[in-house]
C-alpha positions as CSV (number, residue, x, y, z in Angstrom):
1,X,0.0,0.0,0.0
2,X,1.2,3.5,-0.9
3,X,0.9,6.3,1.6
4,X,-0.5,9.7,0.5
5,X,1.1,12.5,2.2
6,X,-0.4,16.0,3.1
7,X,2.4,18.0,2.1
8,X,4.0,20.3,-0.6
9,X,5.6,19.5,-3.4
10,X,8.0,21.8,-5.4
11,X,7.5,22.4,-8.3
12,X,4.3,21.2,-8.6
13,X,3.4,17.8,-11.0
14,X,1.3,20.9,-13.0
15,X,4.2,22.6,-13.5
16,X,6.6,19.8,-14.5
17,X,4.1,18.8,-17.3
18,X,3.5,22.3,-18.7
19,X,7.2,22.0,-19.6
20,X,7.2,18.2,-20.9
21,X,3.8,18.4,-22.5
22,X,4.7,20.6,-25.7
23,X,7.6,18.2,-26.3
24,X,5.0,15.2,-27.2
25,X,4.2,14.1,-30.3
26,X,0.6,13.5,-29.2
27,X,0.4,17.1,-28.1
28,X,-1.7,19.0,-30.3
29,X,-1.8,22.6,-29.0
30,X,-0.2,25.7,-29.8
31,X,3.2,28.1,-28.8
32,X,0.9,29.3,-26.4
33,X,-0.8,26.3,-24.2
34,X,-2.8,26.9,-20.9
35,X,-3.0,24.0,-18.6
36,X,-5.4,22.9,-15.6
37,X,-5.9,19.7,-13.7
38,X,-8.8,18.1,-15.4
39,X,-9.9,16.5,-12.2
40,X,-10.4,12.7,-11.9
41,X,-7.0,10.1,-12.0
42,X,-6.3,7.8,-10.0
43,X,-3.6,5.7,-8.2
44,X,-1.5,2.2,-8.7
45,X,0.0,0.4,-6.1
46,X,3.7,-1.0,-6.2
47,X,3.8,-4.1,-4.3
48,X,7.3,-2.9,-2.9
49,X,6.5,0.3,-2.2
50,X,9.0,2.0,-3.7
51,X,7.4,4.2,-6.7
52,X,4.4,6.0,-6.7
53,X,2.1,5.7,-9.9
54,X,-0.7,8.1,-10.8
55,X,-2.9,8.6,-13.7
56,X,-3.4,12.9,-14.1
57,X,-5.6,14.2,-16.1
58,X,-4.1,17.8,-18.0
59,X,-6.6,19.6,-20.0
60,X,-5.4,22.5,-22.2
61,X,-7.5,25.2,-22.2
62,X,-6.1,27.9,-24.4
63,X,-8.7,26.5,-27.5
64,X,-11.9,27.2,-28.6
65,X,-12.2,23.5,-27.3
66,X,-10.1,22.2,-24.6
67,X,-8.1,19.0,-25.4
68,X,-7.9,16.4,-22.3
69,X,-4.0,14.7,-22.0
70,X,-3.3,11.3,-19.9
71,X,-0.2,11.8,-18.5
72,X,0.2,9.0,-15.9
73,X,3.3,9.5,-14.1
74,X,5.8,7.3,-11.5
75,X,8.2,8.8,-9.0
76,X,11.1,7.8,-7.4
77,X,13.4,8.6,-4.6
78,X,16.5,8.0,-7.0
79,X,16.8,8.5,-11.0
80,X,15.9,5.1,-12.7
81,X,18.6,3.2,-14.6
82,X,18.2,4.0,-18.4
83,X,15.1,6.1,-18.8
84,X,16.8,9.5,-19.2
85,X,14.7,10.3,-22.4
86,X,11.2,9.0,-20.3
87,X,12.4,12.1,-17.5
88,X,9.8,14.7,-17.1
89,X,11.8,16.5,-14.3
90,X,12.7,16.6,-10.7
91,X,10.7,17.9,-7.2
92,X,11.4,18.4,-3.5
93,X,8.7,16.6,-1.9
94,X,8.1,18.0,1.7
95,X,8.6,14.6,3.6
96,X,10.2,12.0,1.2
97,X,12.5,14.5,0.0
98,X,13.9,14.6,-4.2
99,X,11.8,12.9,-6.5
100,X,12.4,12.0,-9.7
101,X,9.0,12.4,-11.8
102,X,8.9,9.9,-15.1
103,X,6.7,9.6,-18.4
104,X,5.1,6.0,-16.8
105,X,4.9,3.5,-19.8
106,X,8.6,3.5,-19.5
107,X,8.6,2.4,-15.8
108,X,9.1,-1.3,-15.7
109,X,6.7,-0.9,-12.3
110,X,4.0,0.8,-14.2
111,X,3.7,-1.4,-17.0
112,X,3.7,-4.4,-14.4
113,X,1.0,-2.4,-12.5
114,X,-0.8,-1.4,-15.6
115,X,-0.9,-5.1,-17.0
116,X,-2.3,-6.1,-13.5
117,X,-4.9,-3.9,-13.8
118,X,-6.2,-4.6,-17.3
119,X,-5.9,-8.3,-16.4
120,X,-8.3,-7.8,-12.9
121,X,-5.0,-8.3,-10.8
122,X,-5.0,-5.2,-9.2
123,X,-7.1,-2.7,-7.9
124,X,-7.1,1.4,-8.8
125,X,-6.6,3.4,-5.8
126,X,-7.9,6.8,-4.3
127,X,-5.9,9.7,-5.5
128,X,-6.2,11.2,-2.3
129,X,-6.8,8.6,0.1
130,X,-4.5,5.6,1.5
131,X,-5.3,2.0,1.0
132,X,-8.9,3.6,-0.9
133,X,-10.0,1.7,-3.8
134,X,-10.9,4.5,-6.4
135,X,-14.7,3.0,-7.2
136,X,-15.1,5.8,-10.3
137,X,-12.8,3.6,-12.5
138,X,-14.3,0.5,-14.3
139,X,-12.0,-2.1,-15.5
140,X,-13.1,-4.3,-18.6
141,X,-10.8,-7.2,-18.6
142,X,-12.3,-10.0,-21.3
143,X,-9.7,-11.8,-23.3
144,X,-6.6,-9.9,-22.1
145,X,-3.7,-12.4,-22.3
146,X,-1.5,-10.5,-19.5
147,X,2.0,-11.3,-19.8
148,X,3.4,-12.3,-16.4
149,X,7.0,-11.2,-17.3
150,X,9.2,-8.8,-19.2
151,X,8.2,-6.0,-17.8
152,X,11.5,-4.4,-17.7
153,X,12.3,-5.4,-21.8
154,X,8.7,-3.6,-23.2
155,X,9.2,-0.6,-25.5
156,X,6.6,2.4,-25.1
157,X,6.0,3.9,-28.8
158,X,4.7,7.3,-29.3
159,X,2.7,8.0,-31.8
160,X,0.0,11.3,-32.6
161,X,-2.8,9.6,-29.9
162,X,-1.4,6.6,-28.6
163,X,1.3,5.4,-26.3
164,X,1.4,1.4,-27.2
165,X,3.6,-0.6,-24.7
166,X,4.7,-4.2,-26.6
167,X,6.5,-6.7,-25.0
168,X,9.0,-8.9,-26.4
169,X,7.0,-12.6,-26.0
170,X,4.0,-12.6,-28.0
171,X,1.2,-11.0,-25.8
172,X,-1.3,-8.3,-27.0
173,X,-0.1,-4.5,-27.3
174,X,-1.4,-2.2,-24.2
175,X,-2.4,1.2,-25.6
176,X,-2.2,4.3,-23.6
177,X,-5.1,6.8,-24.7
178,X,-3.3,10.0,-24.8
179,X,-5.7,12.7,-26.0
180,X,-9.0,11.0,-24.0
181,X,-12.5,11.9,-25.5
182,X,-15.6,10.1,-24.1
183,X,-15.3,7.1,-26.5
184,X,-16.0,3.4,-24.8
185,X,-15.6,1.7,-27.6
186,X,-12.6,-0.6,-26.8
187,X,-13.6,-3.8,-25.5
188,X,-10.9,-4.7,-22.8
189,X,-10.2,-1.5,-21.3
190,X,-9.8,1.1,-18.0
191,X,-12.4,3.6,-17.8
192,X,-12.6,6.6,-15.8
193,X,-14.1,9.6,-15.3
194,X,-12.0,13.3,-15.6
195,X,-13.6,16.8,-15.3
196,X,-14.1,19.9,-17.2
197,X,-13.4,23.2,-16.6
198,X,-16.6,23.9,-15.9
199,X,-17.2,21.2,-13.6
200,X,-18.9,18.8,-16.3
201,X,-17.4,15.0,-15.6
202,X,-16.9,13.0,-18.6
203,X,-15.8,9.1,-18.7
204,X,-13.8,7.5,-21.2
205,X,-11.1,5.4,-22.2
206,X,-7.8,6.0,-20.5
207,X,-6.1,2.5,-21.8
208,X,-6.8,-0.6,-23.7
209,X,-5.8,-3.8,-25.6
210,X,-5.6,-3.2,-29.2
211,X,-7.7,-5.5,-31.4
């Protein structure tokens, strides 16, 4: 179980993604972007508690219509071997001290997490409360052939919507809905609810097997 700690962190997960965002090749804004939480996310557990995982929700709002980002994140209390590139930045948490905040489908623990979930291994937790089962997010898992190692060899691709995690034995391609919209169409997928700006909460697809 993961704690959740009352405290200050600094800079703030809001601003380390309005620096990483615009670097995305799923990012489809302009020189001038204007982000907010968009509400909802929620949490994994690590087993070993050691690194946090968290689903945010960014919206950009500088549009005539705001465009909703996943940008589930993992930190760490020292930088992870390898994933320089998957680095969104660094914060001074006010009890755990330096954390080291990184793009998750190139965590080895998120994936593992992530496959866990999809598979009905693992539960979504509270963002906000310890040891709370977030009961917002539904969790389709029919026909997913979860792979029960590798995590540590599978590649996260960008492309212009998609993150899609593949792993090196033949199991079925996890696919990280970037830019989420309120489509449920995906059969074996995690579905959860974010917010708009105006307080409106919308559900969609935040990841899925693809067909």
């Amino acid at each position: 179980m993961a704690l959740v700690y009352d405290t200050t962190l600094v800079p703030g997960k809001l601003d380390l993604l309005a620096a990483w965002l615009p670097t995305r090749p799923w990012f489809e804004g302009g020189v001038a972007p204007r982000f907010e939480r968009a509400g909802g996310g929620f949490r994994l557990d690590d087993p070993a508690g050691e690194v946090g995982i968290e689903f945010v929700v960014v919206a950009d709002t500088s549009g005539l219509t705001p465009v909703a980002y996943l940008t589930p994140m993992t930190y760490r209390g020292a930088p992870l071997d390898g994933a320089d590139d998957a680095l969104i930045g660094t914060s001074e948490h006010g009890v755990l001290g330096k954390r080291w905040f990184y793009d998750a489908p190139h965590d080895p623990v998120f994936v593992e997490q992530l496959a866990r979930l999809l598979s009905g291994d693992a539960q979504p937790q509270d963002r906000n409360e310890s040891d709370t089962i977030d009961s917002s997010v539904t969790v389709l898992t029919a026909g997913f052939n979860s792979p029960t190692t590798g995590f540590d060899t599978a590649s996260a691709t960008d492309t212009t919507r998609w993150t899609e995690i593949a792993f090196a034995a033949d199991h079925q391609v996890i696919r990280l809905h970037r830019i989420i919209t309120p489509d449920t169409s995906p059969a074996t997928r995690v579905e959860a609810p974010w917010s708009t700006a105006d307080g409106v909460t919308i559900r969609g697809v935040f990841a899925s097997i693809t067909p």
